[in-house]
C-alpha positions in Angstrom: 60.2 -41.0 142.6 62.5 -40.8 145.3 60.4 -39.8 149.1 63.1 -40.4 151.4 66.9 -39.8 151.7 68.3 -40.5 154.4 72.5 -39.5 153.9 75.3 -40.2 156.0 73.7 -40.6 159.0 75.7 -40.7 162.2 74.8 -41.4 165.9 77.0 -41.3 168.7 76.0 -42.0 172.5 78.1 -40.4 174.9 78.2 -41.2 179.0 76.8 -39.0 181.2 80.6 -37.7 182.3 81.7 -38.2 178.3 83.8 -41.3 179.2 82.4 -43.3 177.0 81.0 -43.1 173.4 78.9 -45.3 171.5 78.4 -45.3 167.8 74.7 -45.9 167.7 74.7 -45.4 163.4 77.9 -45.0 161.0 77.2 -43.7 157.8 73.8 -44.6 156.8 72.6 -43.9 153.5 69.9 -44.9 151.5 67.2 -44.1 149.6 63.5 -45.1 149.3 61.2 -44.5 146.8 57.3 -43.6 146.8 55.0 -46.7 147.2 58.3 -49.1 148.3 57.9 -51.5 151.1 61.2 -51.7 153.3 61.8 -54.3 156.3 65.1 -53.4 158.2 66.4 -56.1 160.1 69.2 -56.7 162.3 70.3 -58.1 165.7 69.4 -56.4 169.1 72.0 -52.7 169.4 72.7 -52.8 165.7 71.1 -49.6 165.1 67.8 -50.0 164.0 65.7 -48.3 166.8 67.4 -45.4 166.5 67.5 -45.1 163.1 63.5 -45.7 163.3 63.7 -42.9 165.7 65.7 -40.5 163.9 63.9 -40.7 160.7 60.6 -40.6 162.9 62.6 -37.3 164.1 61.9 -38.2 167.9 65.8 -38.4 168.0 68.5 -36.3 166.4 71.5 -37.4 164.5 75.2 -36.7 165.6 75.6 -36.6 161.8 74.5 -36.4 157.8 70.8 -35.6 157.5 67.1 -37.1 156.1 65.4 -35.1 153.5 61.5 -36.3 153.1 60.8 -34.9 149.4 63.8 -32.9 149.3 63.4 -30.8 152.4 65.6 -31.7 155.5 64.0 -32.5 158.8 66.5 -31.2 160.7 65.7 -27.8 160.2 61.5 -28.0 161.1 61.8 -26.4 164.3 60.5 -28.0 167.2 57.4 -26.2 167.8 56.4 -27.8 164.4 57.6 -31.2 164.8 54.2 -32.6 166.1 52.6 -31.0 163.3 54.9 -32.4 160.7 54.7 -36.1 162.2 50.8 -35.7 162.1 51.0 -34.6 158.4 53.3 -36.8 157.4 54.1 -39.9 159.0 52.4 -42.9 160.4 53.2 -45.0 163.4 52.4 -48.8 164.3 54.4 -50.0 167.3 54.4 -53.9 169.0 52.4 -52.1 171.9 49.4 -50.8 169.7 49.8 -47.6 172.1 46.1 -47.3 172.0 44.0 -45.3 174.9 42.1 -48.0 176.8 39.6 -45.3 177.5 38.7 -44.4 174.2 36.9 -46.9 172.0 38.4 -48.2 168.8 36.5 -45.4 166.4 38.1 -42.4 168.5 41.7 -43.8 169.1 41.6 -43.7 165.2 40.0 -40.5 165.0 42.7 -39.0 167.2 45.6 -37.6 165.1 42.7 -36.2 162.5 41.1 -34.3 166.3 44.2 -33.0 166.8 44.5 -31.5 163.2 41.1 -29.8 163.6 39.2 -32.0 160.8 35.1 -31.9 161.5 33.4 -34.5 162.5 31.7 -35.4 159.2 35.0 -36.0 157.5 35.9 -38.6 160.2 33.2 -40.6 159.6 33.7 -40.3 155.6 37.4 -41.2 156.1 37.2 -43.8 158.6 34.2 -46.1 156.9 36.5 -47.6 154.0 39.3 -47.8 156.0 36.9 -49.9 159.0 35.8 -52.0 156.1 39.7 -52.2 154.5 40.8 -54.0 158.2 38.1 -56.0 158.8 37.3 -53.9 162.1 34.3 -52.7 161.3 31.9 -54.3 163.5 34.5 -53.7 167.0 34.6 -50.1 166.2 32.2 -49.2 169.0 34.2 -51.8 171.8 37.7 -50.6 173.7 40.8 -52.1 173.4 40.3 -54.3 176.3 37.5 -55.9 174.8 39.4 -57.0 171.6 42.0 -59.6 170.6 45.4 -58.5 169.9 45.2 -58.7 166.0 42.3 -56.8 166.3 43.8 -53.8 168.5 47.1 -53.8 166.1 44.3 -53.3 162.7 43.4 -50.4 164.9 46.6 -49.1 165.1 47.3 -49.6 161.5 43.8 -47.6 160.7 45.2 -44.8 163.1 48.5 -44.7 161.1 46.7 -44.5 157.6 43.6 -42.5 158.2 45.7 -39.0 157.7 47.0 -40.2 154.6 51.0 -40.5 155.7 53.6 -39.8 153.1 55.0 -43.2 155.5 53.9 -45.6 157.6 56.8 -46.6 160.3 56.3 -49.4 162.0 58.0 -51.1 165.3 57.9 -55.2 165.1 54.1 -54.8 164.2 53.9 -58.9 164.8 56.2 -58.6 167.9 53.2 -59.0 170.2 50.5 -61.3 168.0 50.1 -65.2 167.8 51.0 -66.5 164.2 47.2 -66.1 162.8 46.8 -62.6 163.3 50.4 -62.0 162.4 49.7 -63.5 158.9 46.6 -61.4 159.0 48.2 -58.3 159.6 50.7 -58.7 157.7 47.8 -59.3 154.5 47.1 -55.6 155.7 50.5 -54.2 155.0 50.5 -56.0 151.5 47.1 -54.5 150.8 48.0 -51.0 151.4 51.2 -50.9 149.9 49.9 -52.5 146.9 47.5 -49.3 147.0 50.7 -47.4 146.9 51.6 -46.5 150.6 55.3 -46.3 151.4 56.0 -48.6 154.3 59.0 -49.1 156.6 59.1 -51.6 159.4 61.2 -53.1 161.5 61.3 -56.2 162.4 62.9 -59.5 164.1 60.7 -62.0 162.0 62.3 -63.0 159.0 58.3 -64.4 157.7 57.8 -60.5 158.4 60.2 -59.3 156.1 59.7 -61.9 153.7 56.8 -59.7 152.7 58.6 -56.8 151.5 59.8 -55.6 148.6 63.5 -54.8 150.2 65.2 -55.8 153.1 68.0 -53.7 154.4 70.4 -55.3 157.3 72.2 -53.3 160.2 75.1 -54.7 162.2 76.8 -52.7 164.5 75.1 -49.3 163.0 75.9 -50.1 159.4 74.0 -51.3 156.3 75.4 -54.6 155.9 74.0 -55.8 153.0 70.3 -55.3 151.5 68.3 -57.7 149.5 65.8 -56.5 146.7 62.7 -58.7 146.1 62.6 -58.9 142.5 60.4 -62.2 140.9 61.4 -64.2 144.1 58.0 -65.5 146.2 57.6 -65.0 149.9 59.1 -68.3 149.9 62.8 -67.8 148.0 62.7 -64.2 150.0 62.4 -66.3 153.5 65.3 -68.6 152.4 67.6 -65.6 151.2 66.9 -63.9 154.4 67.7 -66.5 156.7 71.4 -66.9 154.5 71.9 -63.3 155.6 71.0 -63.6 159.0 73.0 -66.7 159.6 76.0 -64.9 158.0 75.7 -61.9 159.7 75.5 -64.1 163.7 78.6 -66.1 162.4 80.7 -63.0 161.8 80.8 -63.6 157.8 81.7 -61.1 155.1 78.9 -58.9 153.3 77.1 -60.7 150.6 78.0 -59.8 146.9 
């Protein structure tokens, strides 16, 4: 079932005096379906933080528009737009953006605060999902008491404890050493397999080895996108790095 379209999508920059114009995104389109696991890659300026952005609708497109199950949201006014992202999407960013003076337990009880839930149903929701990360037992310590990997699981319980239609994440693995990296990237596998829709962008091509699709920007286009299949982590890390390498050397789009 198709979640996400995202159709024509446009950006353009313009200068503060309108000298100057910069075509962020050119005609983006694609689709993703319910449950799909998505890595867009792509080098520094081809597009892919603002596309994150838009379809996160902390930006606004110049052009085209993104439907989540059919209903544009372009037209949710903005009153309602912290609402809708509460509701409906989860975020994971390189910086874990968590509150160093909350403990782990109520950064991740934050967004379901905000929507007015009890306190009984945060400790119902958040148990399985403590137990899920491996962060049960740090719960109860701040941010500045736990590693990295440990701070990021965090961020990824924050992200899933309201039950997102998508999780969209910023180079999740941007700021961990390789072991909890792997680890968190175990995470991502486990709850997609248990049918959340994941985006994430991301510079590491071991990263997007784990996903199901791989889409490719250069200079604010889709220039290719690769589709899993039966290939292993292994012959997806291999056909990624082709891609890459053609992409820096200025080749044509893959057939």
């Amino acid at each position: 079932m198709t979640l996400l379209e995202v159709k024509n999508l446009k950006k353009t920059y313009v200068t503060r005096f309108g000298s100057v114009k910069v075509n962020a995104l050119t005609n983006i389109s694609f689709s993703v379906e319910s449950g799909e696991f998505i890595a867009i890659m792509g080098e520094s300026g081809s597009g892919k933080t603002t596309l994150l952005n838009i379809l996160a609708t902390l930006d606004k497109p110049t052009g085209g528009e993104v439907l989540l199950d059919g209903g544009s949201t372009l037209k949710i006014p903005e009153k309602k737009l912290a609402s809708f992202r509460r509701d409906n999407l989860g975020f994971v960013f390189q910086d874990f953006n968590l509150l160093d003076t909350f403990s782990l337990r109520d950064n991740i009880y934050l967004p379901l605060v905000l929507a007015g839930k009890k306190h009984q149903e945060l400790d119902e929701l958040i148990i399985p999902i403590a137990y899920k990360l491996g962060i049960t037992e740090v719960l109860d310590k701040f941010p500045y008491e736990v590693s990295g990997g440990q701070k990021q699981r965090c961020a990824v319980a924050r992200a899933i404890i309201t039950k997102p239609r998508i999780i969209l994440a910023d180079e999740p693995t941007g700021a961990l050493d390789s072991h909890s990296a792997d680890s968190l990237l175990e995470v991502f596998r486990d709850i997609n397999a248990d049918g959340q829709t994941v985006l994430m962008v991301t510079h590491s091509v071991k990263a997007a080895s784990c996903a199901g699709r791989v889409l490719f920007l250069r200079d604010g286009e889709i220039f290719h996108q690769i589709y899993r299949g039966e290939r292993s982590n292994e012959e997806m890390f291999a056909v990624i790095s082709d891609t890459l390498t053609t992409m820096a050397t200025g080749g044509e789009k893959n057939a």
